[in-house]
C-alpha positions in Angstrom: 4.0 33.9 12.0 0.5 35.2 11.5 -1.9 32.9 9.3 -5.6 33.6 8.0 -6.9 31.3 6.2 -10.6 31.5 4.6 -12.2 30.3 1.7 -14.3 27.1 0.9 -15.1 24.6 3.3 -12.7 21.9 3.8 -11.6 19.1 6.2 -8.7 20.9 7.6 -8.9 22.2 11.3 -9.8 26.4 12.3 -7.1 28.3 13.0 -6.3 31.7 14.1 -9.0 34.0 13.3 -11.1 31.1 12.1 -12.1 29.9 15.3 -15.0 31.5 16.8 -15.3 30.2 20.5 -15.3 32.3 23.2 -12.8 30.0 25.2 -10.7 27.4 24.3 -8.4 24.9 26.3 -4.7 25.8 25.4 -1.6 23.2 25.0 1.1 25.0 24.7 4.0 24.5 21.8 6.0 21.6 23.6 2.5 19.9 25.2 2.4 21.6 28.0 -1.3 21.6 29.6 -1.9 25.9 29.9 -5.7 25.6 30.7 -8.9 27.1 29.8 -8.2 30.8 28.8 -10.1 33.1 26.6 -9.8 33.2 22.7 -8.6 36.8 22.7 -5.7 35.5 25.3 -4.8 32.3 23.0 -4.6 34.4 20.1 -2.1 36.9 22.0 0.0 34.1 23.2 0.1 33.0 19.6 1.2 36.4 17.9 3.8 36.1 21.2 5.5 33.2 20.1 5.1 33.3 16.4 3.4 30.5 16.2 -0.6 29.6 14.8 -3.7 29.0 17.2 -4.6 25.5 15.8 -8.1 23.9 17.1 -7.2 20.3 17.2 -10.1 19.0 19.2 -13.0 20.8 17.7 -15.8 18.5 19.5 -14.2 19.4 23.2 -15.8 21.7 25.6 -14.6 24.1 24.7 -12.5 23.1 21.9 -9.1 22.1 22.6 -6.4 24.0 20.9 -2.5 23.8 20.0 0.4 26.3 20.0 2.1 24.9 16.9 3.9 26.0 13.8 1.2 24.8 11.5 3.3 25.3 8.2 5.8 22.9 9.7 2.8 20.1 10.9 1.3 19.6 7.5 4.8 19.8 5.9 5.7 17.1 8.3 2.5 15.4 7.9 2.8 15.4 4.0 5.9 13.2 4.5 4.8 10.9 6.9 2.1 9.8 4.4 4.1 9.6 1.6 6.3 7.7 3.7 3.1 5.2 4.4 2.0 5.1 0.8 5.2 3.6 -0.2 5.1 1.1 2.1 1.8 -0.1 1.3 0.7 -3.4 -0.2 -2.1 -3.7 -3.0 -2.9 -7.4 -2.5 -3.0 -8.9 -6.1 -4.4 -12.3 -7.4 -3.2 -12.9 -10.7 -4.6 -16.2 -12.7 -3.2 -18.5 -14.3 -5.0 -20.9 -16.7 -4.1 -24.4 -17.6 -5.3 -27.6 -19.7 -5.4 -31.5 -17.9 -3.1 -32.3 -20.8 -0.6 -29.6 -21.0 2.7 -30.0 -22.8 5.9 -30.0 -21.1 7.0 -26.5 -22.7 3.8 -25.2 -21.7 3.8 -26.0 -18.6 7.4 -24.7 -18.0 5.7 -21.3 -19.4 3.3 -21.2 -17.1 5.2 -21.9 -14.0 7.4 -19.3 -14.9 4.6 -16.8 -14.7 3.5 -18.4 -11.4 7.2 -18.1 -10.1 7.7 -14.4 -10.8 4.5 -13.6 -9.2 5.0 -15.5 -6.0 8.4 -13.6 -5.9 6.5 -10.5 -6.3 4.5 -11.0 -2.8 1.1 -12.2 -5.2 -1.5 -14.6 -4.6 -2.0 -16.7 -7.6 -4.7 -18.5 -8.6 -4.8 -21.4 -11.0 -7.7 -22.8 -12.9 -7.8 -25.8 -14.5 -9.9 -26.1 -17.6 -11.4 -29.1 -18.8 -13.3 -29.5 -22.2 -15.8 -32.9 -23.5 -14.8 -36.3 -22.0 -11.9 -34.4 -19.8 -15.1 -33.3 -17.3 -14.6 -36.9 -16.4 -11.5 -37.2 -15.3 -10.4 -34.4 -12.5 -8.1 -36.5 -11.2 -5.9 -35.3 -13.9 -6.1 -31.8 -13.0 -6.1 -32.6 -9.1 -2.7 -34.0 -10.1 -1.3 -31.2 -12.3 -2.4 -28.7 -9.6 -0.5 -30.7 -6.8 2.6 -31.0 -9.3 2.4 -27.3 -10.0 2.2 -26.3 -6.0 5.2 -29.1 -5.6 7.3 -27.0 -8.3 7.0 -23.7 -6.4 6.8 -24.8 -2.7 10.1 -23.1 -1.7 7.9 -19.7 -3.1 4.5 -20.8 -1.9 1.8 -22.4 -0.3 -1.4 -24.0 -1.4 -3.5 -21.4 0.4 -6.8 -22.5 -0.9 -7.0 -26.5 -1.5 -8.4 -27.5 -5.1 -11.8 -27.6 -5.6 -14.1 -28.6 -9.1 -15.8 -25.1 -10.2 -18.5 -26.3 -12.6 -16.3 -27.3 -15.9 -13.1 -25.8 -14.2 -10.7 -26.7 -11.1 -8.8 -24.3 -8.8 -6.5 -23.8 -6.6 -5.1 -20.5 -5.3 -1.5 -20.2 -4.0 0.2 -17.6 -1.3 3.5 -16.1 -1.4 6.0 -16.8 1.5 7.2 -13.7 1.2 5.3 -10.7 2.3 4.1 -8.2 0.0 6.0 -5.0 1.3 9.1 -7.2 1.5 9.0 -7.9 -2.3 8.5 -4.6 -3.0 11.6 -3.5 -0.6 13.7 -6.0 -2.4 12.5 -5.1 -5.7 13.4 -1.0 -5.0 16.8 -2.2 -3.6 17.4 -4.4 -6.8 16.5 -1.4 -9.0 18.8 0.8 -7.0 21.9 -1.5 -7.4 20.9 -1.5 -11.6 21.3 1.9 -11.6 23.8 2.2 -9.5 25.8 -0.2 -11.7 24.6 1.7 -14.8 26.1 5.0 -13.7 29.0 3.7 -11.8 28.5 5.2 -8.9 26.8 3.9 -5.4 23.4 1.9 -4.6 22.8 4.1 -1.3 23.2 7.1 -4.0 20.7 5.2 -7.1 17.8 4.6 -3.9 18.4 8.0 -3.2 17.2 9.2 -6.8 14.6 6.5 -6.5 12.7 8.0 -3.6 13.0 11.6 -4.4 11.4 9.9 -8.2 8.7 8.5 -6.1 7.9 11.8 -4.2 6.3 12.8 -7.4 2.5 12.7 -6.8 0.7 9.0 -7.0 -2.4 7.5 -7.0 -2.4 6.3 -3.5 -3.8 2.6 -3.0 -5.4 0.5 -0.6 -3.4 -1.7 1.7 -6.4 -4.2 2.3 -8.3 -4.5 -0.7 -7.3 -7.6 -3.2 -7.6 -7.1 -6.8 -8.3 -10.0 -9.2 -6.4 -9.4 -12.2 -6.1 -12.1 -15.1 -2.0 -12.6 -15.8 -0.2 -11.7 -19.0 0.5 -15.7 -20.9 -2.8 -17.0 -18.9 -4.4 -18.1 -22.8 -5.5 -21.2 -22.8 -2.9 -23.7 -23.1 
């Protein structure tokens, strides 16, 4: 396999004809250490196994090159980020906003929000509002907060204690479970829906999942945390 490729400038490495060094130091296809040899030689021992010249340590002196099916690497690459993308976390804190002096059905609304996103591997955070004479009185939300995080403990965990805010309270809650094992669960939930829909197999539904999640994504970042204001989190 002969390759030239030219073109624009881009962040992938020189190969073949591309690299322009009078010598290189050659690793053969399996890793093997061949030595410093001349580019013309490299290039032969290339054409002689079918394979691509790939310069893989362009900053070496001289560069440092690789015997390699280069097709095959950033087809295998390719995969191996894919792979990664799906198993990355975006960090979420959703909020969730509640009154000193909410009803009862209210507040079962609400910690039904909090519930399904502590299941989902989010942070939540809760603020408690408090309007006129209420300012007075944060012991009622101090209470309500410690009630709430008493309600979902088998979920979460106060992860920041409360804390008055100007007018408002808050408290912010962590997930047991870790984000990337809520989202595991969650494909292999979906899987077994489908599965059950068509009447065949879950190994077969996740199957059809991942090759629907090969299509191209926007890929995220593990580490960054996103504050995002929940559906429901109106004022009570």
């Amino acid at each position: 396999m002969w390759c030239y490729r030219g073109g624009s400038i881009s962040t992938e490495p020189r190969i073949n004809d591309r690299i322009r060094v009078p010598e290189v130091r050659l690793v053969g296809p399996s890793g093997e250490q061949v030595g410093i040899v001349p580019l013309a030689k490299a290039l032969e021992l290339a054409q002689e196994y079918d394979l691509d010249l790939v310069e893989v340590a362009a900053s070496a002196r001289p560069p440092v090159c690789k015997l390699m099916d280069y097709g095959k690497f950033k087809y295998e690459s390719a995969m191996k980020a894919r792979e990664a993308r799906k198993n990355q976390a975006h960090t979420v804190i959703k909020e969730m906003k509640l009154r000193p002096k909410i009803d009862p059905h209210d507040y079962d609304t609400k910690k039904g929000h909090v519930v399904r996103f502590l299941k989902q591997g989010d942070k939540v955070k809760i603020t408690i509002m408090f309007r006129g004479r209420e300012q007075s009185r944060p012991e009622l939300g101090y209470r309500l907060l410690q009630r709430l995080a008493s309600d979902v403990e088998e979920l979460g965990f106060i992860e920041s204690n409360p804390k008055q805010d100007g007018r408002n309270m808050i408290m912010v809650l962590g997930p047991h479970k870790k984000k990337t094992e809520a989202m595991a669960e969650a494909r292999e939930a979906q899987a077994a829906r489908k599965a059950e829909r068509l009447g065949g197999t879950a190994e077969a539904a996740q199957v059809e999942a991942d090759a629907d999640e090969a299509a191209p994504a926007a890929e995220v970042d593990g580490s960054a945390e996103v504050e995002v204001e929940a559906d429901g989190s109106a004022e009570a």
